[in-house]
C-alpha positions in Angstrom: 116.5 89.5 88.0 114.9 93.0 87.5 111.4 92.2 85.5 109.9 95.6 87.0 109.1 97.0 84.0 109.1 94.1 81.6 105.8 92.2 82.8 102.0 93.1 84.2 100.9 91.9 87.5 99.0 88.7 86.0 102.4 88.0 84.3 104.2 88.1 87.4 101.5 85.5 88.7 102.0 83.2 86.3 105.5 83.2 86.7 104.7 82.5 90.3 102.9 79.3 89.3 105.2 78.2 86.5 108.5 78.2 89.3 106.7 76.4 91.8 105.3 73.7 89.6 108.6 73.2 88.1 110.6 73.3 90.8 108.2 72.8 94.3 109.0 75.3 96.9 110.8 73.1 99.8 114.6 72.5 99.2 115.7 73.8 96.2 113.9 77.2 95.9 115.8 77.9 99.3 119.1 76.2 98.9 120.4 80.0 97.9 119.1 80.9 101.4 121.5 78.2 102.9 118.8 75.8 104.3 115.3 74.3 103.3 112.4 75.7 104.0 110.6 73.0 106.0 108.6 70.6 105.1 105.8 71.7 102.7 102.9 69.2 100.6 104.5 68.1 97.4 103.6 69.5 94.6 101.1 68.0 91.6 101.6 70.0 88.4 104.5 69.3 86.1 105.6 70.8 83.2 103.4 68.8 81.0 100.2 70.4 83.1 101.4 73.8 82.2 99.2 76.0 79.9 101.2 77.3 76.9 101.3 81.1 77.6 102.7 79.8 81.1 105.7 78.3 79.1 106.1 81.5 77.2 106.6 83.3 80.9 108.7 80.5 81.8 110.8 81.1 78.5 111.2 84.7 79.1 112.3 84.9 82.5 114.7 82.1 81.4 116.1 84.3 79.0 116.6 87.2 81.3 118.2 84.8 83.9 120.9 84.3 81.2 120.8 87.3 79.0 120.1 89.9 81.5 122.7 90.4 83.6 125.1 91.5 80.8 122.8 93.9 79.6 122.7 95.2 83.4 126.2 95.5 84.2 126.7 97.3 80.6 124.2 99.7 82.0 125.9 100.0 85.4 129.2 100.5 83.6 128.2 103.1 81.3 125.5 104.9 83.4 122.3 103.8 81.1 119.3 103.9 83.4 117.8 100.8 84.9 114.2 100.0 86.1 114.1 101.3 90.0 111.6 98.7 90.6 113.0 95.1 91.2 110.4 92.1 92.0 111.0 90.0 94.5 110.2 86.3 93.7 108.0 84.0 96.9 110.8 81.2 96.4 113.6 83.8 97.1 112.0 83.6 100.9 114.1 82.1 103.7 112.0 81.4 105.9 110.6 83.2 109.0 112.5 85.4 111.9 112.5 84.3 115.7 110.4 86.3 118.4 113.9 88.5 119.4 114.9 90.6 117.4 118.0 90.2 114.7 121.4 90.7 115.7 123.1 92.7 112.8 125.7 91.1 109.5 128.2 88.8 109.2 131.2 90.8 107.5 134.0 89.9 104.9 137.3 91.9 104.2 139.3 91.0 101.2 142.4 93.6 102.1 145.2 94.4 99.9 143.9 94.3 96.7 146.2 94.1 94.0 146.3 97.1 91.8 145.5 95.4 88.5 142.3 93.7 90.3 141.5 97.6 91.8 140.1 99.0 89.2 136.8 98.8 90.1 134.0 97.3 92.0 133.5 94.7 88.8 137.6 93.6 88.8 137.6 93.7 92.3 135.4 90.6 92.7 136.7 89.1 89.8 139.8 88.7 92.2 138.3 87.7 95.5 136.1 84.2 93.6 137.8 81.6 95.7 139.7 83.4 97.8 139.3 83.4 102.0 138.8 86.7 103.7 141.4 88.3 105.8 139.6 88.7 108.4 136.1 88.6 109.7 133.5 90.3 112.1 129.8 90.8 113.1 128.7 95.0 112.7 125.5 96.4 114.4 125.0 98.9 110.9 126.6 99.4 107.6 127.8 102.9 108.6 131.9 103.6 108.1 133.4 105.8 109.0 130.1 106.1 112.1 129.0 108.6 113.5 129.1 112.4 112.1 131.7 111.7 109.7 129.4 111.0 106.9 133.1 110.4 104.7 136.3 111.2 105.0 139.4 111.9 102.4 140.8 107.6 102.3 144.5 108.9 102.9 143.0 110.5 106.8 142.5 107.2 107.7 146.1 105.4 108.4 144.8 102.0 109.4 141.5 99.9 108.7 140.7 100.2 112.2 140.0 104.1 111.8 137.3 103.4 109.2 136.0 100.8 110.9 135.7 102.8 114.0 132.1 101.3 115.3 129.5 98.8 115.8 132.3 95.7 115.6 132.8 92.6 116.9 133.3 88.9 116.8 136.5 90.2 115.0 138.4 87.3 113.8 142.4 88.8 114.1 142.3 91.1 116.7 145.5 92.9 114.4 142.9 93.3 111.5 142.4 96.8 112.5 146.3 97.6 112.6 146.7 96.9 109.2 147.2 100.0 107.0 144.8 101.0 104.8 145.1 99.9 100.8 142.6 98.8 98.2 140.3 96.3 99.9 136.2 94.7 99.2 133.9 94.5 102.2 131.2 91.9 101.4 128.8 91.9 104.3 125.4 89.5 104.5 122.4 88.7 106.7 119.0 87.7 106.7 116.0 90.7 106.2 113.0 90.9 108.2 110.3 92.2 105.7 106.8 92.9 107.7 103.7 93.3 106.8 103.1 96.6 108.4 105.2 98.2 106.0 102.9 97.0 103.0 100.5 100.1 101.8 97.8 97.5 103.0 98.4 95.1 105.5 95.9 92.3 104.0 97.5 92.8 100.8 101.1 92.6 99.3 103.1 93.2 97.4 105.7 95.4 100.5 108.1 98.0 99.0 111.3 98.1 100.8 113.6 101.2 99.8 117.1 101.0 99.7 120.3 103.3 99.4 123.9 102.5 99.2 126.5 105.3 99.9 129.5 103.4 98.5 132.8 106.0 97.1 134.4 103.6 94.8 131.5 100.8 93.6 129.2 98.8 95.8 126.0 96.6 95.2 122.9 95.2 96.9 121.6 91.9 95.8 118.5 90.1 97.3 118.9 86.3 98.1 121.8 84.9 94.9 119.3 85.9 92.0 118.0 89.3 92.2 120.6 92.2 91.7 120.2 95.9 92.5 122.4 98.5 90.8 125.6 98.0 90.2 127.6 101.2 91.6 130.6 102.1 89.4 130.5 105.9 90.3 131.3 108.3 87.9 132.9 111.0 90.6 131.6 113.0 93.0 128.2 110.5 92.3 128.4 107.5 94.8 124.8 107.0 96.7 121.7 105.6 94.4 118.3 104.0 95.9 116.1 101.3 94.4 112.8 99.8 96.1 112.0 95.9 96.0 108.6 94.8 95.6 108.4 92.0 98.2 105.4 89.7 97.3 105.0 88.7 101.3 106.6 88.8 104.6 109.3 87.0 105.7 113.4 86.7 106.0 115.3 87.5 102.5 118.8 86.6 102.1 120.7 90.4 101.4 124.3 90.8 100.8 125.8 94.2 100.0 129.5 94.6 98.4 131.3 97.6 98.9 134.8 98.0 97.1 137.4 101.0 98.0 140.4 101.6 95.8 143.0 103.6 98.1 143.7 107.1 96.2 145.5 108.9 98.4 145.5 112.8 97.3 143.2 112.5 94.5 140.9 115.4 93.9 138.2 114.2 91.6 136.1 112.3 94.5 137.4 109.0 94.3 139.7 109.9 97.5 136.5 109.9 99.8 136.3 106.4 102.1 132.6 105.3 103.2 129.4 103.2 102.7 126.6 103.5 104.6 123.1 101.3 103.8 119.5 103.2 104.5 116.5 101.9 103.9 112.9 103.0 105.0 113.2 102.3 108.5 111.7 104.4 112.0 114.6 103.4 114.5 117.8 103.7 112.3 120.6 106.9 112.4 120.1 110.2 110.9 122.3 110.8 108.0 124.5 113.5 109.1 124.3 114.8 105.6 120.4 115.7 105.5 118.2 114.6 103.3 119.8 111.7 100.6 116.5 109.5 100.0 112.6 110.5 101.1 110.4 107.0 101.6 106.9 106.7 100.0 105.4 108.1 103.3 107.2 111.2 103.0 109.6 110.7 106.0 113.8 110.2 105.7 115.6 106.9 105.4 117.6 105.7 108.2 120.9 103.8 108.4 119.5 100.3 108.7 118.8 99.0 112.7 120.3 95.6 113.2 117.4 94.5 114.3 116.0 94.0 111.0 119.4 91.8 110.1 119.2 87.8 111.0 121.8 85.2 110.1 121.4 81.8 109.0 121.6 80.0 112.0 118.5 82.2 112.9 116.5 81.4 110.2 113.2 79.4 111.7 111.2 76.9 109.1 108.3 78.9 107.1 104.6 77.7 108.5 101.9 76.6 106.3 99.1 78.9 106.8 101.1 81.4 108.6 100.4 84.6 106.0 102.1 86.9 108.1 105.5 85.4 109.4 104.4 85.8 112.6 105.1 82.1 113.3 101.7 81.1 114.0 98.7 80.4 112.5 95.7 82.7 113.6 92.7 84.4 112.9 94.8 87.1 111.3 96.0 84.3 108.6 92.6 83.1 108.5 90.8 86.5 107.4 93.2 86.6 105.0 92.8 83.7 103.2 88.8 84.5 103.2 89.9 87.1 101.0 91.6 85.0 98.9 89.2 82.3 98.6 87.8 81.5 95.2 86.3 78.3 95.6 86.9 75.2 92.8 87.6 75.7 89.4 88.0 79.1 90.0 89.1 80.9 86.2 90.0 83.8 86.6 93.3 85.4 88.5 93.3 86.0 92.4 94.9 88.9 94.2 98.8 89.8 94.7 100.2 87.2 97.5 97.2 85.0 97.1 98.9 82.2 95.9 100.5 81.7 98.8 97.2 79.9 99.7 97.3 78.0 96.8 98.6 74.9 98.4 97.7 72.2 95.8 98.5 74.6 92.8 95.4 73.9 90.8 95.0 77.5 90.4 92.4 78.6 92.8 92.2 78.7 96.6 88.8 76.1 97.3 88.2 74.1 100.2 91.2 71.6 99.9 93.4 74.9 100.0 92.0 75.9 103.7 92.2 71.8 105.0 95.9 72.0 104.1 96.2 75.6 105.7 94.3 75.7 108.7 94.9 72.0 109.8 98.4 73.4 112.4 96.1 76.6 113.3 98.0 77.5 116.6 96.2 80.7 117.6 97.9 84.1 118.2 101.5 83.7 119.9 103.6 85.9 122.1 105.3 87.3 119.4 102.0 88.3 116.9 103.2 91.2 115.4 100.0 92.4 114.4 97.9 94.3 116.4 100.8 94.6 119.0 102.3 91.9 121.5 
């Protein structure tokens, strides 16, 4: 859902509260992320406790759920601009990331497309809805063909194996990469590790992530099942855009990017080239060979994602209550935090970006009964506190 530029901050906040009244934040808010988020306090308001401009928000980001996504993939299709800012929701969380660090994406190839379902990126899924994968791996980094061959004409490479030339394994037919090349959809997904270092302010949210997708014939990026980034149907020789999420805290998302390429062997106007590489504003990831392609808010170069940003499901650890950072613990860190936060009862007015993740009893401030609920499994700082080191 991309509300970037079609609500204020204290909008955004009050869709906050409407979604977790409605819905409570354990179970179903993270079914998309494939398990529950642990056990969390139920919660008290229901619909009827709702204030009537809260309904209003709750009726408009309804009709954007449903309305929306035509609208966006007209865009895509016919190059009308969309908002590069995309908001990511709190219930889209997954949960929280291990001390270790991730181990790269779980991969999908959907090979031999047939030519009426190659079209494009958008007829190219179409075909693939129910279908199993030819094969399957694990990959270190979205980066084929690797290495200094930023892309390559699709009719140099005779076999899938010479695009897919790096960074694999766990493949599930050891033939896979014998099989010639022809029109085929990579679909690859993991877990990301948003931290708060990368936020502008560490004690308070929202995090911008940057992304870019080199992808020749159509890709996408889509956060958790909900939120969708541009949809790539280049228009040749155009085939790499970037978009930033606003992430309201820390934690594992739930990112799957597609990549379609229609074989065109000795075609001329660009759609020949094979390759898809995802950057994003990360300190230890490749140089793009080609130079600069996207410049991050702090002036520096985007990097081909590290894999040890990328989690999978079975990696996923439980979200703690009180536990601000994703750190997984609950520390003086978390507390200083929520003494920012704190409003005390009855509380009227509207408290910072993120602060709501103190709001434990959803009564619209963060009082006394807030900091019981939070602080009661404070564990101290762990081994694996990110902040401040260790």
């Amino acid at each position: 859902m991309n509300i970037g530029d079609a609500s204020s901050a204290s909008a955004r906040r009050r869709v906050f509260r409407v979604r977790r009244a409605t819905a409570g934040r354990a179970g179903t808010d993270h079914q998309a992320g494939g398990q529950e988020g642990g056990a969390r306090r139920p919660h008290r308001r229901g619909r009827a406790g709702l204030r009537q401009e809260e309904m209003t928000v709750l009726r408009m980001a309804g009709g954007l759920r449903r309305g929306g996504w035509a609208a966006l993939l007209a865009g895509a299709l016919i190059g009308a601009p969309v908002a590069a800012h995309i908001f990511i929701f709190p219930w889209q969380r997954a949960g929280n990331a291990p001390c270790e660090p991730g181990g790269g994406w779980r991969v999908e190839c959907f090979w031999d497309i047939p030519e009426g379902s190659a079209a494009h990126l958008l007829t190219a899924e179409n075909y693939i809805v129910g279908r199993d994968p030819t094969f399957t791996f694990h990959a270190d980094y979205l980066d084929w063909p690797a290495g200094d061959a930023a892309n390559v004409p699709d009719d140099a490479l005779a076999r899938m194996g010479d695009l897919l030339n790096a960074y694999i394994s766990d493949l599930s037919d050891p033939e896979a990469l014998n099989l010639p090349m022809r029109h085929f959809l990579i679909r690859a997904t993991g877990y990301f590790d948003v931290i708060l270092e990368d936020a502008k302010d560490p004690f308070s949210p929202p995090i911008r992530k940057d992304y870019g997708l080199i992808a020749f014939d159509g890709g996408r990026v889509r956060i958790d099942t909900t939120t969708i980034f541009r949809i790539v149907v280049p228009i040749p020789p155009d085939s790499f855009f970037f978009e930033d999420a606003i992430y309201p805290s820390p934690g594992l998302y739930k990112i799957e990017i597609t990549y379609f390429q229609r074989f065109n062997p000795g075609g001329t106007d660009g759609t020949e080239l094979a390759g898809v590489e995802l950057r994003t504003c990360q300190p230890d990831g490749f140089d793009h060979p080609g130079g600069e392609l996207m410049i991050c808010p702090d002036g520096s170069l985007a990097r081909v994602t590290p894999p040890r940003l990328i989690y999978q499901f079975e990696d996923v650890l439980p979200e703690l209550v009180g536990d601000f950072d994703a750190d997984n613990d609950v520390d003086l860190f978390d507390f200083s935090r929520f003494q920012r936060c704190f409003t005390d009862s009855g509380f009227e007015g509207e408290y910072d970006e993120g602060c709501e993740k103190f709001d434990l009893d959803l009564d619209d401030d963060v009082d006394l009964d807030d900091y019981r609920d939070s602080f009661a499994g404070f564990t101290g700082a762990q081994e694996c506190n990110r902040i401040g080191g260790g």
